[in-house]
KOLRO-702493 format. One record per atom (N, C-alpha, C, CB): residue in one letter; z, x, y. Coordinates in steps of 0.05 Angstrom, whole numbers, plus 5000, padded with zeros to 4 digits. Glycine has a CB too. Example, Ala and Ser with C-alpha at 12.3 -4.5 7.8 and 13.67 -1.06 7.14 Angstrom:
BEGIN
A515652644886
A515652464910
A515652644934
A518152264911
S514252574955
S514352734979
S515752585001
S511452824988
***
This chain:
BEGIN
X524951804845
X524051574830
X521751654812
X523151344850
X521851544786
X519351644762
X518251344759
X520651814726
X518351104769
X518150914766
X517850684787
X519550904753
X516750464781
X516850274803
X519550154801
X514650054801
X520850074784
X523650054772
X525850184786
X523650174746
X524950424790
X526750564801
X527050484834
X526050844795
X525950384838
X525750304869
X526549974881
X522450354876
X528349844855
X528649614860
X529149494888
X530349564845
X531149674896
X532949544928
X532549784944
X536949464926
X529949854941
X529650054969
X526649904987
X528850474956
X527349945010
X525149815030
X522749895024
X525449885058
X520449745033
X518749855021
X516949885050
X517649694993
X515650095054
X514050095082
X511650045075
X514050355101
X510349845097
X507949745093
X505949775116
X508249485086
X503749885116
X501249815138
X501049505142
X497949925126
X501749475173
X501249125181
X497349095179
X502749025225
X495949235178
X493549285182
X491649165163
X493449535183
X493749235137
X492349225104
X492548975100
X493749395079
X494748785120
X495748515101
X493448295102
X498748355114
X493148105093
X491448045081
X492047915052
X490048265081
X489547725039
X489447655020
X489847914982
X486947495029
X488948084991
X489348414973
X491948444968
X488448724990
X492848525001
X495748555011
X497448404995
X496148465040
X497048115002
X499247914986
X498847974958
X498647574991
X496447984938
X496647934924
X497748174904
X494747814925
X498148424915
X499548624913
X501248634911
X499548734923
X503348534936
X505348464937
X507148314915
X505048374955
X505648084910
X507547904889
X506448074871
X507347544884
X504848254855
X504348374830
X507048614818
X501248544836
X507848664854
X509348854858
X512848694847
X508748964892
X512948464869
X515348294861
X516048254835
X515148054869
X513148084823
X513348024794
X514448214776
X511047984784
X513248464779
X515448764756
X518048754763
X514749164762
X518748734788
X520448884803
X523748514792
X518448984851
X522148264798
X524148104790
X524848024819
X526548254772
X523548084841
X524648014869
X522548144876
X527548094882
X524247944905
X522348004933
X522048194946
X522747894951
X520148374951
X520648654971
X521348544991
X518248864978
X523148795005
X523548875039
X522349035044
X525748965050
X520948955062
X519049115077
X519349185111
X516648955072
X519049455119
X518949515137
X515649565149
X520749695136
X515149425169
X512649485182
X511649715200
X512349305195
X510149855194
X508750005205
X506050035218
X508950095193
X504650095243
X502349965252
X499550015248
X502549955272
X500050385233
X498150365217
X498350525194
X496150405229
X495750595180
X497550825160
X498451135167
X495750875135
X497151255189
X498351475194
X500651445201
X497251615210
X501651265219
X504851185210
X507051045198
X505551165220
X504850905174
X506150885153
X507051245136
X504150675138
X505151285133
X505351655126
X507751815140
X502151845140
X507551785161
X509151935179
X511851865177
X508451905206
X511651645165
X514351525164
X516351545135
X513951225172
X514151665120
X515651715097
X516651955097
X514251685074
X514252175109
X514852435110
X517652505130
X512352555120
X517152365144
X520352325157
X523452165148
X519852185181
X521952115126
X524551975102
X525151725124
X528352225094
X524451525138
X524251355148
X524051135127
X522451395165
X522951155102
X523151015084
X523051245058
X521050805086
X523351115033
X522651245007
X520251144999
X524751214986
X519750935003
X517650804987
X514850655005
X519350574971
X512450704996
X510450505016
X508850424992
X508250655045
X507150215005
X505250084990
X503350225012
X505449724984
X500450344997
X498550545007
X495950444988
X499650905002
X493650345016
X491050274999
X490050505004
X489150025007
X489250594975
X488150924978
X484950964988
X488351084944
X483950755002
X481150835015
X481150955041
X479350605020
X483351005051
X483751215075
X485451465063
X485551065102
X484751505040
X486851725029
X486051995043
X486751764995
X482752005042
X481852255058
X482552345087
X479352245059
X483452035099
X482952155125
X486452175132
X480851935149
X488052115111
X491352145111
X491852485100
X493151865085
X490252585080
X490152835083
X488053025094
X490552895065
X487452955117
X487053135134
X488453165151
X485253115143
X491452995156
X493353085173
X495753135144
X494052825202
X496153105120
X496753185104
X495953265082
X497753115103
X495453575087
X492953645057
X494553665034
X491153975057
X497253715030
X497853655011
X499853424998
X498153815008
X498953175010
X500152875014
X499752854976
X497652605040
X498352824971
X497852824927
X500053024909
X493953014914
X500253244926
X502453404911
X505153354922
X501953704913
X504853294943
X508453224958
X508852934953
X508853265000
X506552864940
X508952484935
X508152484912
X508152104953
X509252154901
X508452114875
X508051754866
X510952264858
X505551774853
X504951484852
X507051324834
X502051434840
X508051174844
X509651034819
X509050744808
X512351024826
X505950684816
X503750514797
X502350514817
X504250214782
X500450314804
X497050384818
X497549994810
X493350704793
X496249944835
X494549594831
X491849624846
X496449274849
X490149454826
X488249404831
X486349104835
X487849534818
X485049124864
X484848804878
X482348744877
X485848754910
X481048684860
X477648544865
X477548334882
X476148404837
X475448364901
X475348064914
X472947994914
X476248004943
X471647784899
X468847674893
X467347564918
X469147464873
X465447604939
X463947494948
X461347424940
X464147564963
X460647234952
X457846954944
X455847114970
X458946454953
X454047194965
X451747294977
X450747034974
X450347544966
X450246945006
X448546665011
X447246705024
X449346425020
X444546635020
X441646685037
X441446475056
X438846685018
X439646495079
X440346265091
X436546205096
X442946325121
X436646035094
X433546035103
X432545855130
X431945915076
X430745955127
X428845935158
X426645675159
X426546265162
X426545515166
X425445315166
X423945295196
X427445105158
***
């Protein structure tokens, strides 16, 4: 696959861990290109979400890359053996509220 496109009707493996408001909103960003709904296979975390690709268990995952370091240290070369086929990106705004002391 050179594309997200290319991956229309293949499952997509997901960390149950990550889901969440990000998660979802990923998800449908993902749907929206794609014209449908992913299938998703669950996984419980990301080392076996990982494990599970490397084992062709799936072709495809959705991967929040802030544990990328600690996914290659059991795969150092996880960046050269796969391939991104887009990047989303999830801001989530929080309100810093002071609380005061009376």
């Amino acid at each position: 696959a050179k594309a997200i496109d290319d991956v229309v009707n293949q499952e997509f493996g997901i960390d149950i861990t990550q889901k969440g408001n990000a998660f979802n909103a990923i998800k449908e960003n993902i749907e929206d290109k794609l014209g449908q709904a992913l299938v998703t296979k669950e996984y419980v975390d990301s080392p076996s979400l990982v494990s599970a690709l490397y084992n062709k268990e799936c072709n495809v995952i959705i991967l929040n890359t802030a544990g990328l370091s600690d996914i290659e240290e059991t795969y150092p070369n996880f960046k050269t053996e796969t391939k991104v086929l887009d990047t989303f990106e999830h801001i989530t705004k929080t309100e810093n509220k002071r609380s005061e002391e009376r």
